[in-house]
C-alpha positions in Angstrom: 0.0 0.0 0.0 0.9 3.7 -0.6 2.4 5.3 2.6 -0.6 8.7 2.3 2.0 10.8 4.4 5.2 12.5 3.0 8.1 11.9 5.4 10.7 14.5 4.4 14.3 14.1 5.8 15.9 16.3 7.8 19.2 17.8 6.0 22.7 18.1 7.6 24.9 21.2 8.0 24.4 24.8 9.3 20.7 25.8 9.5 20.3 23.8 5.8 17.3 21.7 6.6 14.2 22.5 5.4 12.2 19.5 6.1 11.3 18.2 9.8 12.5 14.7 10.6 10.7 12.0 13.0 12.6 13.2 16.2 11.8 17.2 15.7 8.1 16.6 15.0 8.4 14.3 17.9 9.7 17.4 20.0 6.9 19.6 18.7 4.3 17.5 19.5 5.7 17.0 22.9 6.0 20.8 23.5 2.6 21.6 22.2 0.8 18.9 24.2 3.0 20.2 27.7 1.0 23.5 27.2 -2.4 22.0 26.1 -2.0 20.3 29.5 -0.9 23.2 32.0 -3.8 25.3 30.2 -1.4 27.7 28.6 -3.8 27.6 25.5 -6.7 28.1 27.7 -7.0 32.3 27.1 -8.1 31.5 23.4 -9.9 28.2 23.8 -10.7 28.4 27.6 -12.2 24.9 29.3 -14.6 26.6 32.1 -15.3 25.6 36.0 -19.1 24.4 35.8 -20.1 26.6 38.7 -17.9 29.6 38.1 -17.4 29.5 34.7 -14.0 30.5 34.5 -10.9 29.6 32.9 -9.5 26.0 34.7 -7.4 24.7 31.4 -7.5 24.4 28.0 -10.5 22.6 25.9 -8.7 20.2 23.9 -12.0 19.5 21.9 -11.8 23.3 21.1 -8.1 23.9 20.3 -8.5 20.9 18.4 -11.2 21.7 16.1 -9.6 25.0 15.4 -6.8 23.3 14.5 -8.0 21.3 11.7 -10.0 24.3 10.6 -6.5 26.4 10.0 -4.5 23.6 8.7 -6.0 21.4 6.5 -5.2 17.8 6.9 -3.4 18.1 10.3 -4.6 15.5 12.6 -5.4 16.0 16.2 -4.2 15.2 18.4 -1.1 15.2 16.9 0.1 12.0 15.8 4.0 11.1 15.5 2.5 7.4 13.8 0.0 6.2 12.0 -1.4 2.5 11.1 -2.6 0.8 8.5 -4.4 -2.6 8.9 -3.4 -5.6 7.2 -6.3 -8.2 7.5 -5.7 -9.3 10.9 -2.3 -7.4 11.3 -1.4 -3.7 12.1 1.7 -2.4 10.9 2.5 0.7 12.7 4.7 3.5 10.5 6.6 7.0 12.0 4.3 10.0 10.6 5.3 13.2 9.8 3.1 15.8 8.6 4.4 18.1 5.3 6.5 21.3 6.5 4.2 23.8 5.7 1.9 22.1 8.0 4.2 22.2 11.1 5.1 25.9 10.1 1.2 26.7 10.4 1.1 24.8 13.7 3.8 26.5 15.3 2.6 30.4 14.0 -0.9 29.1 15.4 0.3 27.9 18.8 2.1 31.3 18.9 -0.9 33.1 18.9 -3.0 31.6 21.1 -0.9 31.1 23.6 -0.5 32.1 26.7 1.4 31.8 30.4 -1.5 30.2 33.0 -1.8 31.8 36.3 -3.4 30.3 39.3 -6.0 32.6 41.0 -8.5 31.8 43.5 -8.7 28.1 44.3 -11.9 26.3 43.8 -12.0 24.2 47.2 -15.4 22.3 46.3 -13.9 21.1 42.9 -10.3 20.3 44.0 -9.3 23.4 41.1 -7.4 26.9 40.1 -8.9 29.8 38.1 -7.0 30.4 36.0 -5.1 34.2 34.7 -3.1 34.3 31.8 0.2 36.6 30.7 0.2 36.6 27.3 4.0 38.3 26.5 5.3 35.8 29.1 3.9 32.8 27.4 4.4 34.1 23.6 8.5 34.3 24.8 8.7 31.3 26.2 7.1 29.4 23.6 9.1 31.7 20.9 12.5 31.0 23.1 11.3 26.6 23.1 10.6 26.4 19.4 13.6 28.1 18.2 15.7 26.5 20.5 14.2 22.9 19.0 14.6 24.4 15.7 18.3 25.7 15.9 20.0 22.9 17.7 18.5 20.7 15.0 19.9 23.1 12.2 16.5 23.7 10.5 16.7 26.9 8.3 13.6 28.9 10.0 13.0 30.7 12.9 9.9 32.2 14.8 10.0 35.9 15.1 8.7 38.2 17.4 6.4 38.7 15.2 4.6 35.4 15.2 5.7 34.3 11.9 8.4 32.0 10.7 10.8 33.0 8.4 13.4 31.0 6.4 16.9 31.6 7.8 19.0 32.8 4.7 22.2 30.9 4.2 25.7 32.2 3.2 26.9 36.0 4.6 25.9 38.1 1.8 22.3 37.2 2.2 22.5 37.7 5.8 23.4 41.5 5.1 20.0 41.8 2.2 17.6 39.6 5.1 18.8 41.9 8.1 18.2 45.2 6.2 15.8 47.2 4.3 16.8 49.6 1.5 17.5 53.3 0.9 18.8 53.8 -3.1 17.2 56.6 -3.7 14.6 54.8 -5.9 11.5 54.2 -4.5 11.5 51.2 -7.1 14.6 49.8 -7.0 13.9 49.5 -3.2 10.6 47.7 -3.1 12.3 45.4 -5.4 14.6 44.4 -2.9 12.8 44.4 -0.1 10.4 41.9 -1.9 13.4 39.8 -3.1 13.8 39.7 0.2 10.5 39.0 1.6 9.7 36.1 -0.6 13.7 34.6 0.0 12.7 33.9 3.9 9.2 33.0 3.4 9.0 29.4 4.7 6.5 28.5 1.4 9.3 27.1 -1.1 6.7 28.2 -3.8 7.5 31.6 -3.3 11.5 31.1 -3.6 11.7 31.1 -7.2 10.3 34.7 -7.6 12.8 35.8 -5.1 15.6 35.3 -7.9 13.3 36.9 -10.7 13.2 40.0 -8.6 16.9 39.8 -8.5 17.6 39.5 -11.7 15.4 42.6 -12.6 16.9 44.6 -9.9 20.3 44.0 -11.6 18.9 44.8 -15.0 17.6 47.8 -13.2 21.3 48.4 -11.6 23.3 48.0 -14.5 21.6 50.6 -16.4 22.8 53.4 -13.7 26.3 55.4 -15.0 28.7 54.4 -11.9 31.7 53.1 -13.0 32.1 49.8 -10.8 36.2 50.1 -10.9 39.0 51.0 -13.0 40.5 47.8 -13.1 40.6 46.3 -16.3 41.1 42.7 -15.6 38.4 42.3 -12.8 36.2 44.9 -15.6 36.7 42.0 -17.6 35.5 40.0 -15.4 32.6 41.1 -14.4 31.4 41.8 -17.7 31.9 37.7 -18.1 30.3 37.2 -15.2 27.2 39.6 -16.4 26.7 37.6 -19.9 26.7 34.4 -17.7 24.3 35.6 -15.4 22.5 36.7 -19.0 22.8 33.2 -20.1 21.5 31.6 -17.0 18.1 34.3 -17.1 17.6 33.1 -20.9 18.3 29.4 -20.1 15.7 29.2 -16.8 13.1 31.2 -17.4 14.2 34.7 -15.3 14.3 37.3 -18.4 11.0 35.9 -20.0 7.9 34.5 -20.2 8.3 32.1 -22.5 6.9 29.0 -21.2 9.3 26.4 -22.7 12.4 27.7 -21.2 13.7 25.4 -18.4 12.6 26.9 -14.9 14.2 25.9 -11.2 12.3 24.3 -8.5 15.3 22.4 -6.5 15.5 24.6 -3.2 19.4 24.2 -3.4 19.9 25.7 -6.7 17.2 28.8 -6.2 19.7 29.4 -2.9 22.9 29.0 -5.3 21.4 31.2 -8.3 20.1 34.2 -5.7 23.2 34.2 -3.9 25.0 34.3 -7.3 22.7 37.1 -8.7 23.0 39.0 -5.1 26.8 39.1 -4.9 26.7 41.3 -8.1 23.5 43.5 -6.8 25.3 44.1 -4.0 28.4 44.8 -5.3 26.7 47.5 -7.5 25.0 48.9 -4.7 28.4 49.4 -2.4 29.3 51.4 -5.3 26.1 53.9 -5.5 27.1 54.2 -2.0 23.8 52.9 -0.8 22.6 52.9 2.8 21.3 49.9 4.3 19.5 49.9 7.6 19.5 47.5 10.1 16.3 46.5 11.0 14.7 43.4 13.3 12.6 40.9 12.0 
C-alpha cells in the first residue's frame, strides 16, 4: 500500500534543513501537548469551571477543532505514527506531517498562547482559576521552538512577530535579510525588499520569484552610469560574469515569459542562483554608496 503521508528528511549542515524529521516533530508535538495540559492555551480556547465558569485549562475538543479548521489535513491530536491494517495485522509506520503544515502549527500555537496563572482556588472542585500573561507565554514558547529548531539546524525561525521566516544561508544574504533599503529609488527598493521578503518566506513556492526580482533589480542596476572600478582585468571579469548571469536568465526562465524555457524548483539551486545574482547586486549597490539599515525581524 501507498504510505498517504510524506516523510521528508531532515538535511545536515548549518541551518540547511528544510524538512522536519521523526525526532523534531516528535519534539513539537511534545512541546505543544506540555501547554495544552498546564492550560497555557486556555485564554483562546478556555475549558470553564461548571459553577464559576472561569478559565480551569485548555478545551482540547476546542483547540482541536480550530486546529484542523486552520491547517488542512493536520490531525489532532497530533500523531508522530499512523497504522494501517493488514487483514488481521497492524503495521504501525513513524508519521510526519508536510513542512508547511508544522510551520502553520507553530505560528498558530504562537498566537493563542499564553502563560497560566493560578487565581482563587476552587475548594469544592479540588481546582485553580486560571489568569493568563500573554507576553510571558508568547517568549517562552518563541525562546522553546527556536531552540528545537536551531540545535537541529533547521533553516527557520519564529519571530517576534509570530511568523516563521526562512533563515538565509551564506553572509551576503544575511546583510540583504537583516536590512531594508534606501537607493534613492523608490523602485529599485521595493524590489529588494520583496526579493527579500519572498527569499525567507517558509512556502518554497514563493522562492523562485525571489531570484526573478533579483535578476530585474540587476537589469535595473546596470543601467545606472557608476563606473564599478577601474580595473581592467576584474572589468573583464565582471562583464563575463554579467553575460553568464544573461545566459542563466535566458536558459531558466528569469528574463522571460516564454513558457518552454527550463525553470528551477530544486531549493538548493534557487539558494545557489540568488546568492549568485546578489553578490553582483550588492556589489553595484556598495558602489552607488547605498545605505542599508538594520532592522529586526
Amino acid at each position: 500500500m501507498i504510505n498517504p503521508f510524506r516523510k521528508r528528511a531532515q538535511d545536515s549542515g548549518k541551518r540547511s534543513g528544510e524538512g522536519f524529521s521523526q525526532d523534531v516533530w516528535g519534539g513539537i508535538v511534545a512541546l505543544v501537548n506540555s501547554l495544552v495540559e498546564t492550560g497555557a492555551f486556555g485564554a483562546s480556547y478556555p475549558e470553564l469551571c461548571p459553577l464559576d465558569h472561569l478559565p480551569i485549562g485548555t478545551d482540547e475538543k476546542a483547540i482541536g477543532l480550530a486546529v484542523q479548521a486552520e491547517i488542512p489535513g493536520l490531525k489532532w491530536p497530533l500523531a508522530t505514527t499512523y497504522k494501517i491494517h493488514h487483514g488481521f495485522h497492524i503495521s504501525t509506520y513513524p508519521y510526519v506531517p508536510d513542512t508547511q503544515q508544522v510551520l502553520d502549527l507553530i505560528e498558530f500555537c504562537h498566537r493563542t498562547v499564553a502563560k497560566p496563572i493560578q487565581n482563587s482556588h476552587h475548594k469544592e472542585l479540588d481546582h485553580y482559576h486560571l489568569g493568563f500573561d500573554e507576553v510571558t507565554g508568547k517568549q517562552k514558547f518563541l525562546t522553546d521552538i527556536n531552540r528545537i529548531l536551531s540545535r537541529n539546524k533547521l533553516m527557520y525561525e519564529l519571530t517576534d512577530s509570530g511568523h516563521v521566516v526562512k533563515k538565509a544561508p551564506g553572509i551576503p544574504v544575511q546583510k540583504l535579510s537583516t536590512g531594508q533599503f534606501r537607493t534613492g529609488d523608490p523602485v529599485l527598493d521595493k524590489m529588494l525588499e520583496e526579493a527579500h521578503r519572498t527569499f525567507v518566506d517558509p512556502n518554497p513556492s514563493v522562492h523562485g520569484t525571489s531570484v526573478k526580482l533579483l535578476w530585474d533589480c540587476l537589469k535595473r542596476l546596470q543601467t545606472l552610469p557608476e563606473k564599478v572600478t577601474e580595473d581592467a582585468a576584474f572589468l573583464s571579469l565582471l562583464d563575463m560574469e554579467a553575460q553568464m548571469l544573461a545566459k542563466i536568465g535566458d536558459t531558466f526562465h528569469l528574463r522571460h515569459s516564454d513558457t518552454k524555457r527550463s525553470t528551477v524548483t530544486d531549493p538548493a539551486q534557487i539558494d545557489y542562483m540568488f546568492h549568485r545574482l546578489y553578490c553582483m547586486v550588492r556589489l553595484l549597490l556598495s558602489k552607488k554608496e547605498v545605505k542599508i539599515a538594520a532592522t529586526k525581524e
